[in-house]
N, C-alpha and C positions, 0 to 999 in steps of 0.2 A: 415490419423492418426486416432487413436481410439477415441472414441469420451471419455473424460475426464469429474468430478464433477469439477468445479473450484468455489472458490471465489472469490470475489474482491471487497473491501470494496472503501469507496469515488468515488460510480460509478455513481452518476448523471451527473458530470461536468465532462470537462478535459479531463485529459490522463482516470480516471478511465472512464466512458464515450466512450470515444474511445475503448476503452479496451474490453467491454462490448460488443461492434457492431463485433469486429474482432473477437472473441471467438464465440463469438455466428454463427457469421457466416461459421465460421469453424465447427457447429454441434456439441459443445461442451456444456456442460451443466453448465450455471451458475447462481450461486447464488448473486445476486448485492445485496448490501449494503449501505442505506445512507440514512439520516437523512431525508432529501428533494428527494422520486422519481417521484415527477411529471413529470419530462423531461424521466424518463423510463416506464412509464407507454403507451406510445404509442410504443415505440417497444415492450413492453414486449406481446403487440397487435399481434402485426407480426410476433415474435419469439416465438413460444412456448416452447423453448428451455431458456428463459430467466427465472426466478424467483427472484423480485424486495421487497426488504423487507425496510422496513422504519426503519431504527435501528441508536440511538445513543451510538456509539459504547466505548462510554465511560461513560456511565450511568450501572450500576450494573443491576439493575430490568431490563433493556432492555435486557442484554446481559444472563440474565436468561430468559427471554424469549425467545431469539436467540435460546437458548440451548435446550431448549423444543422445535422448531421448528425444530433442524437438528435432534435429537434424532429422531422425528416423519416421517420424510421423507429423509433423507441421511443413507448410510452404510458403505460410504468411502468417502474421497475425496484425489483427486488427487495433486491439484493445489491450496495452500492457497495467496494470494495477498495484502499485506496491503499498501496500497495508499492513504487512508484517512489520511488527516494532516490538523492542525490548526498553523498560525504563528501569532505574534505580531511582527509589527513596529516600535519600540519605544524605544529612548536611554534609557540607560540599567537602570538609578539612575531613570526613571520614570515608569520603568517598575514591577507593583505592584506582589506580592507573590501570590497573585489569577491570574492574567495573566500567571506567568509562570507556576503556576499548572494548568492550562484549557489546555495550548499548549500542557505541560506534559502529561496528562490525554488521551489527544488522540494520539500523536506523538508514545510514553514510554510506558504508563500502558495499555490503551485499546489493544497496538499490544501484550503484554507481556498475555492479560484477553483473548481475542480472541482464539489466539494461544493456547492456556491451554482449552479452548473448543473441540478446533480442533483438537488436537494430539490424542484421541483415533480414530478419524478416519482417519488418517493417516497410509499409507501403507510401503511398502521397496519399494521404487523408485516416492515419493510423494516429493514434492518440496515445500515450501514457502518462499515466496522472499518478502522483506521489500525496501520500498522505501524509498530511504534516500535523502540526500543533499551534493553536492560539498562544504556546511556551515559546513557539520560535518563531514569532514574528517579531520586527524592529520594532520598539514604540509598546509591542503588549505587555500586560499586565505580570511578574512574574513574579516564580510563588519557591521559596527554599524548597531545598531537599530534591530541584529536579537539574541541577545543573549538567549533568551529562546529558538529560533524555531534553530537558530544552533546546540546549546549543547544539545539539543533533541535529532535531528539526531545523533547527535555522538553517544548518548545512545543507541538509537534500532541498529546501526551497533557493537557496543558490544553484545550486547542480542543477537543477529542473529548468531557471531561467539561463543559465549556460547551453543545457541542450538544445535547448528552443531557438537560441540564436546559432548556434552552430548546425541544425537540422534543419532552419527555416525553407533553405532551397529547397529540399527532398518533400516538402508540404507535411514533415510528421511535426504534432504539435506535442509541446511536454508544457504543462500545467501542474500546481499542487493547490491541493485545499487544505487550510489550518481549521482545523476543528476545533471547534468549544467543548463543552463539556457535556459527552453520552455516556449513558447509561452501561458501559462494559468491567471487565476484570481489571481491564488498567485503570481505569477512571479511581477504582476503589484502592486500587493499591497505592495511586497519586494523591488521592482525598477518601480516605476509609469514611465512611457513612453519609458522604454526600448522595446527595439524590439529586441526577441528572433531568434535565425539561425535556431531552430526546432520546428514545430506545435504538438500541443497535438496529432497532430493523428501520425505525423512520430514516436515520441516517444511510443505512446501505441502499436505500430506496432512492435518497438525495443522486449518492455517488455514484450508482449503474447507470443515472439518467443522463447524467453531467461526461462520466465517462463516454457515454456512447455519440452523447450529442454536442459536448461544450469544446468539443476543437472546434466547431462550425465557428464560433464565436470568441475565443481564447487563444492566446499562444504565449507562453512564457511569464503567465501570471499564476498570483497568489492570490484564491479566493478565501475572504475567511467567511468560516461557514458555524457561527458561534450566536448561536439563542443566549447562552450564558457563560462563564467563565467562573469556576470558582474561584 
């Protein structure tokens, strides 16, 4: 496969993390994103195909500096990836209006600021795919204590099927996957001592494929992508 620009923000842990070794390893060129990259700082050693930027991506002044960095060294990009998510725990009557705007801020508006960076380099057959939650899908199953980090996801999987029809001339596809339940830090912070049926790496294996290949086949849908659900 041709070697691609991709992004993919929330890449120090986890699936993004994962995400990051598989792509890279396929000679593709990416841009990681994330507030903490100490833990990418040793690959980005070994890969020189990797480029590790410290960015919170839901601060303003950061993501104008963002923009001044891709301005400087990008022309396109192929593969936009929003993975970066923030949840609270907490029944819903103690759950304060600054809580739900921090979850907001990164789940909602950063992928909505992001994204708005990213569309003039975007091509006719360029892909961004949002990661969502089996919390924010219509009709799922839903579980106290996550009402911010739920109705979030439901937000960016509306945004996703809004761009898609408002992009569809330009041939850029916007897709989200709602995930079940893997094996990560959030999973344990949503359900402490659950044990997940898929490890951040089977799923970031899922998502680099799907990312690289499921515009072929997709535009302005909602895969859910859930073995289980707790």
């Amino acid at each position: 496969m041709k070697s691609k620009n991709i992004i993919v923000t929330g890449a120090s842990r986890g699936i993004g993390f994962e995400m990051v070794k598989i792509l890279s390893n396929q000679n593709h060129q990416v841009l990681a994103l994330s507030r903490n990259i100490s833990t990418l700082n040793e690959l980005q050693e070994t890969h020189k195909n990797i480029t590790a930027l410290s960015v919170d991506i839901s601060e303003t002044k950061q993501l104008e500096e963002l923009n001044n960095f891709i301005t400087n060294n990008y022309k396109s990009f192929d593969v936009l990836i929003h993975n970066a998510g923030a949840i609270v725990n907490k029944p819903f009557v103690e759950t304060s209006t600054s809580e739900f705007l921090e979850v907001y801020k990164v789940n909602v508006f950063a992928v909505a600021a992001l994204t708005k960076i990213v569309i003039p380099y975007l091509r006719q057959g360029s892909h961004v795919v949002a990661i969502s939650s089996m919390g924010g899908v219509q009709g799922s199953m839903k579980f106290p204590g996550l009402s911010a980090y739920s109705s979030s996801k439901g937000a960016v999987i509306t945004l996703m099927e809004l761009l898609a029809e408002e992009y569809k001339d330009q041939k850029i596809a916007f897709n989200t996957l709602a995930l079940g339940a893997v094996q990560t830090e959030m999973l344990a912070a949503a359900f402490p001592g659950y044990i997940a049926p898929n490890s951040a790496k089977d799923m970031a294996t899922y998502i680099a494929d799907f990312a690289l290949t499921g515009n072929q086949f997709y535009n302005g849908k909602v895969l859910q992508v859930s073995a289980s659900t707790p």
